[in-house]
C-alpha positions in Angstrom: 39.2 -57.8 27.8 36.9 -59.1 30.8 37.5 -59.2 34.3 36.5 -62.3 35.4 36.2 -61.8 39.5 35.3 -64.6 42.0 33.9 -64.0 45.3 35.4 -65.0 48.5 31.9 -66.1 49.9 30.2 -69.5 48.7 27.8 -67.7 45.9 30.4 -67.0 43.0 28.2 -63.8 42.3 27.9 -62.2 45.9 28.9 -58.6 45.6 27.5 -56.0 48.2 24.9 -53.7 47.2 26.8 -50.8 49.0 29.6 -51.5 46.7 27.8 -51.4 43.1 25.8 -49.2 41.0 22.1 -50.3 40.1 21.8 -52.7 37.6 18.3 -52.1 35.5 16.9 -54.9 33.6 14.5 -55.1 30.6 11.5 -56.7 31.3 11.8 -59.1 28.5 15.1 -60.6 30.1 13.0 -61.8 33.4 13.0 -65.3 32.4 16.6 -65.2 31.4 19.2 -67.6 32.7 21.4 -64.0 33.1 18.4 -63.0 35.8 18.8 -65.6 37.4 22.3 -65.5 38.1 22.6 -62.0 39.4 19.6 -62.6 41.5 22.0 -65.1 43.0 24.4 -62.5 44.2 23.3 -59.5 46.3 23.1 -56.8 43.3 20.4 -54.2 43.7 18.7 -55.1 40.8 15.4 -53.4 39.0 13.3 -54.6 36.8 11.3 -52.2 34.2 10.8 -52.4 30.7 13.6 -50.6 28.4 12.7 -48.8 25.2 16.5 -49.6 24.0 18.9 -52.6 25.4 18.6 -55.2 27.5 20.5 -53.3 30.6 21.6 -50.4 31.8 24.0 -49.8 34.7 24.9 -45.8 35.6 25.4 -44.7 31.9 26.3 -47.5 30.5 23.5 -49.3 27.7 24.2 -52.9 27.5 22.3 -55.1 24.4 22.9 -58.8 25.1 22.5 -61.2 22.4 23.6 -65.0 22.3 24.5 -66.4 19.0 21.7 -67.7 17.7 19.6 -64.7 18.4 22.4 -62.7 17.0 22.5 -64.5 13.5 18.7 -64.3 13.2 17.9 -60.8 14.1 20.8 -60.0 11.1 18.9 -62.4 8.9 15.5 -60.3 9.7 17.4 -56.6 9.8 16.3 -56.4 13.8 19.9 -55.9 14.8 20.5 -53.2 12.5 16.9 -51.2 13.9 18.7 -52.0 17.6 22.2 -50.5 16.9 20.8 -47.3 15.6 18.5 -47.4 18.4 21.9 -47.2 20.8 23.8 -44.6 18.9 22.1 -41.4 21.0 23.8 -43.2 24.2 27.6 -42.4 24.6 28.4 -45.8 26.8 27.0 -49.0 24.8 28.2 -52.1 25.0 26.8 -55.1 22.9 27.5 -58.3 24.6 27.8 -61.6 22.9 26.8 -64.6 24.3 28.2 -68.1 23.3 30.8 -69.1 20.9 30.0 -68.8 17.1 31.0 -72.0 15.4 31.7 -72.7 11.6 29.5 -75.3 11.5 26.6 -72.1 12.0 24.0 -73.0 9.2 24.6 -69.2 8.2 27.7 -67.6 6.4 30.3 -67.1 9.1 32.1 -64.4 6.9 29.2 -62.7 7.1 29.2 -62.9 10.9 32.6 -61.8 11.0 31.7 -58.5 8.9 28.8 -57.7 11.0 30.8 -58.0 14.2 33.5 -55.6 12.3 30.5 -53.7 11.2 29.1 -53.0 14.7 32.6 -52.1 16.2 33.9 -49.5 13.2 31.1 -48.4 12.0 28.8 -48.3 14.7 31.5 -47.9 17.2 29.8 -50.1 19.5 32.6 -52.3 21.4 31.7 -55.9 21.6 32.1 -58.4 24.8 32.3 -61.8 24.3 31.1 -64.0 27.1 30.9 -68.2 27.6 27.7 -68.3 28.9 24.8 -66.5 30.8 26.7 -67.1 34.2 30.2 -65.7 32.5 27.6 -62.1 31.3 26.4 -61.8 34.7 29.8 -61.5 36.5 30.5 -59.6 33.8 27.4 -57.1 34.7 28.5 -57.5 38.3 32.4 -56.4 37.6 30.8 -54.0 35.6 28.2 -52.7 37.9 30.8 -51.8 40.7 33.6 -50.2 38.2 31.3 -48.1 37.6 30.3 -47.1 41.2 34.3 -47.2 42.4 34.6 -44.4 39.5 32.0 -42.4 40.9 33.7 -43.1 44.3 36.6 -42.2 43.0 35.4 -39.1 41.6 34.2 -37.7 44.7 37.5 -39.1 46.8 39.7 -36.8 44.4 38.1 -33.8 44.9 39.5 -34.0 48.6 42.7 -34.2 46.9 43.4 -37.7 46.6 46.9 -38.3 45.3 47.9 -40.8 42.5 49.1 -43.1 44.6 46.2 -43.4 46.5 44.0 -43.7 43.1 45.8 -46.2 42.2 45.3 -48.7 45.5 41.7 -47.4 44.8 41.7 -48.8 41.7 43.2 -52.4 42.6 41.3 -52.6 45.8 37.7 -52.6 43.5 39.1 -56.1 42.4 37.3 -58.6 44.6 39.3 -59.9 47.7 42.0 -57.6 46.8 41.8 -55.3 50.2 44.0 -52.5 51.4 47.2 -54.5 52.6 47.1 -56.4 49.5 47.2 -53.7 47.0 49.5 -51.9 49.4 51.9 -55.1 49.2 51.5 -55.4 45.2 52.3 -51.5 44.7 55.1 -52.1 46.8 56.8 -54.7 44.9 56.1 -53.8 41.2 55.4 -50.3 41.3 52.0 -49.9 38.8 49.0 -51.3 37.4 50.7 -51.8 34.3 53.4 -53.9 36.0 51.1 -55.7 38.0 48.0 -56.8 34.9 51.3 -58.5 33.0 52.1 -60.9 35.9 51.8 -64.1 35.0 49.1 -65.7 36.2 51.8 -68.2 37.9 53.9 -65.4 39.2 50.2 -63.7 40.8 49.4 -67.0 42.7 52.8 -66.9 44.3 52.4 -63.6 45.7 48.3 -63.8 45.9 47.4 -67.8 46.5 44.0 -67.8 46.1 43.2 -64.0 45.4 45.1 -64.0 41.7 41.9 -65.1 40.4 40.8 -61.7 40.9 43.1 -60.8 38.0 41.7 -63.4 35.8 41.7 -62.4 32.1 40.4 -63.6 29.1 41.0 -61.7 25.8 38.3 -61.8 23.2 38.7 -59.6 20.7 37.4 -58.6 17.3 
């Protein structure tokens, strides 16, 4: 399930840096379309090369294939080398890029058992993303989750109550500020409640700002 988060400013990327974690990219992803995109926003971003992944953001180890890459490093065993490569890391995400079509000139069934492969046996979860801009929002929704939790983290040990976590939680979403997450617990009371709006029933209460809640499932 992916967060798909728009900013209020012109560049669709633009996050502040104060309000993300560091995002740390593999060297061999500089000429990536995915660089180029989060170089668009204002992510503080370093560049270093990685023994394992393509990314790492906090604790989190990202490996980010598209589908043609993906089908040929399981045609020459790569992919398998990589996912053992991840297991020592406790967060690991494999992200994949692009849409796999049956008209692939490889077995799809064969796809489809490696993608069950990596997610049962390797217990890797998968992302599945359009394109490289669609993988760096991703990074970028991903980049400051992880830096609201740390917020979070240190908040509660001041004794933050539930209710307050939980307007902490809604208020990472982007354009979604104090009144607004005030306004939404108000009316329907959790987060549960409020992630199985309709997306017609969020633009009447948010206009613009329900894209913030934007959700695409792809699962496996």
């Amino acid at each position: 399930m992916i967060f798909d988060i728009f900013s209020k400013k012109k560049s669709k990327l633009n996050i502040k840096k104060s309000k993300q974690a560091r995002i740390i990219v593999d060297i061999h992803e500089k000429n990536s379309l995915v660089l180029a995109n989060l170089q668009q926003s204002e992510a503080d971003i370093e560049i270093k090369s990685l023994k394992v992944g393509d990314y790492i953001i906090s604790n989190t180890l990202i490996e980010r294939k598209t589908t043609s890459d993906f089908v040929s490093s399981m045609i020459s065993k790569r992919l398998i080398i990589q996912l053992r490569e991840m297991q020592p890391y406790k967060n690991k995400i494999l992200i994949l890029e692009g849409e796999i079509s049956e008209n692939i000139n490889f077995n799809i069934n064969a796809i489809r058992g490696m993608i069950l492969s990596i997610s049962l046996d390797f217990n890797i979860p998968i992302i599945q993303t359009k394109n490289s801009e669609d993988t760096a929002k991703f990074l970028l929704v991903l980049a400051k989750k992880q830096n609201q939790e740390k917020e979070l983290s240190l908040h509660s040990r001041k004794g933050l109550t539930k209710k307050q976590q939980i307007q902490y939680i809604l208020e990472s979403f982007q354009g979604i500020g104090p009144a607004t997450a005030k306004k939404l617990l108000k009316k329907y009371k959790n987060l549960k409640n409020i992630f199985n709006l309709a997306q017609e029933e969020l633009q009447k209460e948010l206009g613009k700002k329900s894209q913030a809640f934007n959700i695409l499932d792809e699962s496996y």
